[in-house]
C-alpha positions in Angstrom: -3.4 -3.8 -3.2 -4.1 -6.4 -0.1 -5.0 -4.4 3.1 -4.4 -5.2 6.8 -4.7 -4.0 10.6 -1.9 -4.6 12.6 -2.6 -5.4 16.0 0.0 -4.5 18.1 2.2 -7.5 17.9 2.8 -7.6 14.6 5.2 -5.0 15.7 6.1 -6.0 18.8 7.3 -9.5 16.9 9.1 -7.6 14.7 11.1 -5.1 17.2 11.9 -8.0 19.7 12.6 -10.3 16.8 10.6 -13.1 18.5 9.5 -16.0 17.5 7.3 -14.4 15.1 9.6 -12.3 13.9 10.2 -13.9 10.3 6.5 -13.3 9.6 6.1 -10.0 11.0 9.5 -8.8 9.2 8.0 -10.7 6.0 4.7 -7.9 6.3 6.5 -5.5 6.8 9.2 -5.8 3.9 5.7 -6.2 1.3 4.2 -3.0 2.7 7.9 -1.0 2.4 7.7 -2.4 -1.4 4.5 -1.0 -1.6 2.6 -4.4 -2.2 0.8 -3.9 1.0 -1.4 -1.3 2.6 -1.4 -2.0 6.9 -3.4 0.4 8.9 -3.2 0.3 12.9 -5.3 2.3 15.6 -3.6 5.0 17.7 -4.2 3.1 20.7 -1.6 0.3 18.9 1.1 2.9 19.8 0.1 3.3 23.5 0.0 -0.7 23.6 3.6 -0.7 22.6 4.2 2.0 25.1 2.5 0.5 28.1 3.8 -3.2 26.9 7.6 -2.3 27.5 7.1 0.1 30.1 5.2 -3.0 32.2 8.4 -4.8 31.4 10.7 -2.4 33.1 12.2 0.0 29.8 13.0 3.6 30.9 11.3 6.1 29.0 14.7 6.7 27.0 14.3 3.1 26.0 10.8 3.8 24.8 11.7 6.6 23.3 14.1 4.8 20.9 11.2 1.7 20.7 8.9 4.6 19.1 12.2 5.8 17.1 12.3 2.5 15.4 8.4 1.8 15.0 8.7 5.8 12.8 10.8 3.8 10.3 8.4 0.9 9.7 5.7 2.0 6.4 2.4 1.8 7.7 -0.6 3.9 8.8 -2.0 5.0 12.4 -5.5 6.2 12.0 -6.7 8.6 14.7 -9.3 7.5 16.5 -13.0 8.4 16.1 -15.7 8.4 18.7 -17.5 5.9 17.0 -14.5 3.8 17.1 -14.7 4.2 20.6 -18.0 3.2 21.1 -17.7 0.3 19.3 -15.0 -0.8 21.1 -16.3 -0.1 24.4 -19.2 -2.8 23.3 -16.9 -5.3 21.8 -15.4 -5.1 24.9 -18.4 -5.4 27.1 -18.8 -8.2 25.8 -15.6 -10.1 25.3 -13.1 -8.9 27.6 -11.7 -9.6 30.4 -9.6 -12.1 32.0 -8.3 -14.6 29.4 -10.3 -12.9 26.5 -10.2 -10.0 24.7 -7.4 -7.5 26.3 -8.8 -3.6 26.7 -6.6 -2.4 23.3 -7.5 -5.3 21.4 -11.1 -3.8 21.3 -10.1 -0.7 19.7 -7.9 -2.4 17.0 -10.9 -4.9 16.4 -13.4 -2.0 16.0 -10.8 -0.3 13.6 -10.6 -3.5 11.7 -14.4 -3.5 11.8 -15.6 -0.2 11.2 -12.9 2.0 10.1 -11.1 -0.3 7.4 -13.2 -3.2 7.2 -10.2 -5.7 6.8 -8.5 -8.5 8.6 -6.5 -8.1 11.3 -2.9 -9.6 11.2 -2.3 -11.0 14.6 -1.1 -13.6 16.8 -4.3 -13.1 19.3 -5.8 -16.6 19.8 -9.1 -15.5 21.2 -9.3 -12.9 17.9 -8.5 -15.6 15.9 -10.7 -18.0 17.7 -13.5 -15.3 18.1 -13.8 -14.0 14.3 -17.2 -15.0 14.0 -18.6 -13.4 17.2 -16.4 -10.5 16.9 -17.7 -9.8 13.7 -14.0 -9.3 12.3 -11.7 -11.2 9.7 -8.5 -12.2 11.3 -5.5 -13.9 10.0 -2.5 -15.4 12.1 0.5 -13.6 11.4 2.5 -16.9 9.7 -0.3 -17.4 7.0 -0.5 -13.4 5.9 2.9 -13.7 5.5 3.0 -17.0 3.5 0.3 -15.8 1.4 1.8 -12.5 0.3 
């Protein structure tokens, strides 16, 4: 079975129903078949938290976010000190302002350490970066066309 890391808009696409909604909807329908394992990071579910709080949602809004992300089939991990380390260097290194964003470092160490597979995303420095980050990524149109 073909294995993935969300990053946290993968989900995001797919609750808004943006413009990469087709694709993230796509991912999701293979891992609810069970074709398709995706693992994401605790900190993905803060990100979604503090991503529609910054945009103004009441907590009861949030609340029924998080209702909807419990009926999606996929796996948060906890998250490890070593995780954490890892993404405190990743991040060290590559964040900041136009770079890598503070949760993307966790969900890259996950992919990194803790799975050790690519990371669906839309994140164009990730997916620019692969090679420095040490990290597979894929864009979230072409792991949905190639499921």
């Amino acid at each position: 079975m073909k294995t993935i890391v969300a990053d946290t808009n993968l989900f995001i696409s797919h609750l808004a129903g943006d413009e990469n909604a087709e694709y993230a909807d796509r991912i999701l329908e293979e891992a609810e078949e069970g074709r398709l394992k995706i693992y994401a990071s605790s900190i993905v579910v803060d990100d979604i938290i503090t991503a529609y709080r910054s945009q103004g949602y009441t907590i009861r809004q949030v609340v029924d976010v998080l209702r909807a992300l419990q009926t999606i089939t996929f796996e948060v991990l906890p998250l490890p000190v070593s995780v954490a380390l890892e993404a405190m260097k990743i991040y060290e290194k590559h964040g900041g302002a136009r770079k890598l964003h503070y949760f993307d470092a966790f969900i890259v160490a996950t992919a990194k350490i803790q799975v050790k597979a690519p990371i669906a995303t839309t994140d164009k420095y990730i997916l620019e970066n692969q090679q420095e980050l040490q990290v597979q990524a894929i864009g979230l149109k072409e792991c949905a066309e190639s499921l």
